[in-house]
C-alpha positions as CSV (number, residue, x, y, z in Angstrom):
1,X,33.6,1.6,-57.2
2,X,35.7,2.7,-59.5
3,X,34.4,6.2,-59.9
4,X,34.2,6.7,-56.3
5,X,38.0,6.2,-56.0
6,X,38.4,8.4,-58.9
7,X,36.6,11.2,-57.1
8,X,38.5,11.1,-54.2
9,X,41.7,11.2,-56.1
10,X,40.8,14.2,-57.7
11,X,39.1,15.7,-54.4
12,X,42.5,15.1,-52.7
13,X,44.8,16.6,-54.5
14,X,42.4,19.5,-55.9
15,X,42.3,20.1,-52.1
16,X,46.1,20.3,-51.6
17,X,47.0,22.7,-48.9
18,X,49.4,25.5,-49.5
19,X,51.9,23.8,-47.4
20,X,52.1,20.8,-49.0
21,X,52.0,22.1,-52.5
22,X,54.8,24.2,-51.7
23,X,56.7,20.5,-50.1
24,X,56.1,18.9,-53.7
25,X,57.1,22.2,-55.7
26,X,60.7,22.3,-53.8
27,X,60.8,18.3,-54.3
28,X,60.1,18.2,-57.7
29,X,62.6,20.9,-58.7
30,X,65.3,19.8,-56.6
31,X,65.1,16.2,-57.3
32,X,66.5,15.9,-60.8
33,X,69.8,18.4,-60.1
34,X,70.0,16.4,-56.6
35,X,70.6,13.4,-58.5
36,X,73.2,14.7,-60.7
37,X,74.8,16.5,-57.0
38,X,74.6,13.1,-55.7
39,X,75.9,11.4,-59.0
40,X,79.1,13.4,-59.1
41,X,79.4,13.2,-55.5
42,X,79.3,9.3,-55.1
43,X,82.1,8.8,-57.6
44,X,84.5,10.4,-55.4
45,X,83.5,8.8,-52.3
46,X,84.4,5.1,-50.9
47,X,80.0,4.6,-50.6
48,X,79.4,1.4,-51.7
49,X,77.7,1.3,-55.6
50,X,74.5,-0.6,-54.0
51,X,73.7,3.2,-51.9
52,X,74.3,5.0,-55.5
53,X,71.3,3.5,-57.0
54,X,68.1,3.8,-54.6
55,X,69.4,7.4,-53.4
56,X,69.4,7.9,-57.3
57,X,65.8,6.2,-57.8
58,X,64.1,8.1,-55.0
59,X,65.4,11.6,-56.0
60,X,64.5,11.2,-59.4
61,X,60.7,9.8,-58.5
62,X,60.6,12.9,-56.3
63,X,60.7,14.9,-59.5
64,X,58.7,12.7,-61.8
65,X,55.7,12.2,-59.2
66,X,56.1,15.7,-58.5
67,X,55.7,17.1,-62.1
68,X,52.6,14.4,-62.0
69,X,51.0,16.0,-58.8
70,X,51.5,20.0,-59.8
71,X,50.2,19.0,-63.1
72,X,47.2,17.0,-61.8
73,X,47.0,19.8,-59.7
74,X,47.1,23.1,-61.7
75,X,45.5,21.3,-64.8
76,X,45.8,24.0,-67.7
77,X,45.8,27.3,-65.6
78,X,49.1,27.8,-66.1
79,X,48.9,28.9,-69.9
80,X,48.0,32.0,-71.6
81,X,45.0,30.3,-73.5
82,X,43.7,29.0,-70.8
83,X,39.6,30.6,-69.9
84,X,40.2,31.7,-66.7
85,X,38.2,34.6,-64.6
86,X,40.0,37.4,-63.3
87,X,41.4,35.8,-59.9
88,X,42.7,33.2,-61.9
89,X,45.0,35.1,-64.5
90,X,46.1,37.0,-61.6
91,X,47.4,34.3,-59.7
92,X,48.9,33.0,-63.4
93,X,50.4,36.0,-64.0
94,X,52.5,36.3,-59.9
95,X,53.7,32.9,-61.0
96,X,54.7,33.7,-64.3
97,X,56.7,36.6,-62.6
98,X,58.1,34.3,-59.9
99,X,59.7,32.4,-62.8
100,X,61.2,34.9,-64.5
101,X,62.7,35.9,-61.1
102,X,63.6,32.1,-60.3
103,X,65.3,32.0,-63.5
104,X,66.8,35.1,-63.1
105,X,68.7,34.7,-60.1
106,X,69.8,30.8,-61.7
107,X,71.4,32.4,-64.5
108,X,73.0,35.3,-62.3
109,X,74.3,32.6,-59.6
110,X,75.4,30.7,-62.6
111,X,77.4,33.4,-64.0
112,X,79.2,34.4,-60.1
113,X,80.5,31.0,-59.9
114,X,81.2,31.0,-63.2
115,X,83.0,34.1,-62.8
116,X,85.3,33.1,-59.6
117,X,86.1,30.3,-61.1
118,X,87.8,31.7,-64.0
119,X,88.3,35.1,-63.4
120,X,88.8,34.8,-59.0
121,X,90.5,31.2,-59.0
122,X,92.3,31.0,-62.4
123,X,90.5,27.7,-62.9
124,X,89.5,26.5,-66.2
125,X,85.4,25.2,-66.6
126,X,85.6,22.0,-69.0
127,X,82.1,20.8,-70.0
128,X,82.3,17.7,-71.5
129,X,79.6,16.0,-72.7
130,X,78.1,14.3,-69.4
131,X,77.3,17.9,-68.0
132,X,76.4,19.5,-71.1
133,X,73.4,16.5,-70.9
134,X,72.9,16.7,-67.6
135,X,72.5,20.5,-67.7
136,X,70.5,19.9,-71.0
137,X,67.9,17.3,-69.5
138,X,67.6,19.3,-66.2
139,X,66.9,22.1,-68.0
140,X,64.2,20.4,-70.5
141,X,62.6,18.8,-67.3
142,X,62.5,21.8,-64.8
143,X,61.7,24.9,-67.2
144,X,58.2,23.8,-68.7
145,X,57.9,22.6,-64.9
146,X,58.6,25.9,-62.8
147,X,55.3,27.8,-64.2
148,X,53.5,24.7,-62.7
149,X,55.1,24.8,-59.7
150,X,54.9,28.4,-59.4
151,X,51.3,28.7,-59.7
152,X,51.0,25.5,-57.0
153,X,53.3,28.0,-54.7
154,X,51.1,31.0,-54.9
155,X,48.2,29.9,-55.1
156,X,45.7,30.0,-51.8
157,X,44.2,27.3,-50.0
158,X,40.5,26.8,-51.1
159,X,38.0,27.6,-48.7
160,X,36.8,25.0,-46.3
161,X,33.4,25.4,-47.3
162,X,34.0,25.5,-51.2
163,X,33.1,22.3,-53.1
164,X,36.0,21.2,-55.8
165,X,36.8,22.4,-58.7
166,X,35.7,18.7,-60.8
């Protein structure tokens, strides 16, 4: 019994579509700033604290279970040593270059607002320590993530009449 179940775990989400994949990859990458949005958002509102904590919980499983699915997922073809055939280091190398581009345009958007802030506004940025660690654990989370979830984005569904990869 218990193999069976385990086969049909790995059948289902070695079958992912394209679609959902591309549902998880967003989720999981969004999930962990989201709660840090929501964080900083909910101390300046009137919500009451019990809202703070499930809205909290649910965007930082949406990462965590994400991370697990992608990995599950993609398994090892995301890496440079993996042994993969041609089609496979293909598709490794578009999502390699879709995070470099992903990363590029953080770091650029970063910079703008950095830039009207201080140079635009006359505002002074401040980084004490609860956003230097939350930019710190975002960015230890969602870096050795988004090569993962890149590779879940571009790669094609299988073919209906393909058998699994075990």
């Amino acid at each position: 019994m218990t193999q069976n179940w385990s086969d049909w775990r790995r059948s289902r989400i070695n079958n992912l579509p394209r679609r959902t994949r591309r549902h998880i990859a967003i989720a999981s990458l969004i999930g962990l700033p989201g709660m840090y949005v929501w964080s900083s958002f909910w101390l300046r509102t009137t919500v009451p604290g019990i809202v703070w904590g499930p809205v909290s919980f649910v965007l930082i499983l949406a990462t965590v279970v994400g991370a697990f699915l992608l990995y599950w997922f993609v398994r090892d073809r995301a890496d440079y040593g993996a042994n993969l055939d041609e089609r496979q280091r293909q598709l490794r190398d578009r999502a390699w270059v879709l995070c470099y581009e992903i990363l590029a345009a953080v770091v650029v958007v970063a910079v703008v607002v950095v830039g009207v802030l201080v140079l635009g506004m006359g505002r002074v940025v401040t980084l004490d320590a609860t956003v230097v660690s939350g930019i710190a654990i975002c960015v230890g989370v969602l870096i050795p993530l988004l090569p993962v979830a890149a590779l879940a984005w571009v790669e094609p569904d299988a073919p209906p009449d393909a058998p699994a990869e075990a």
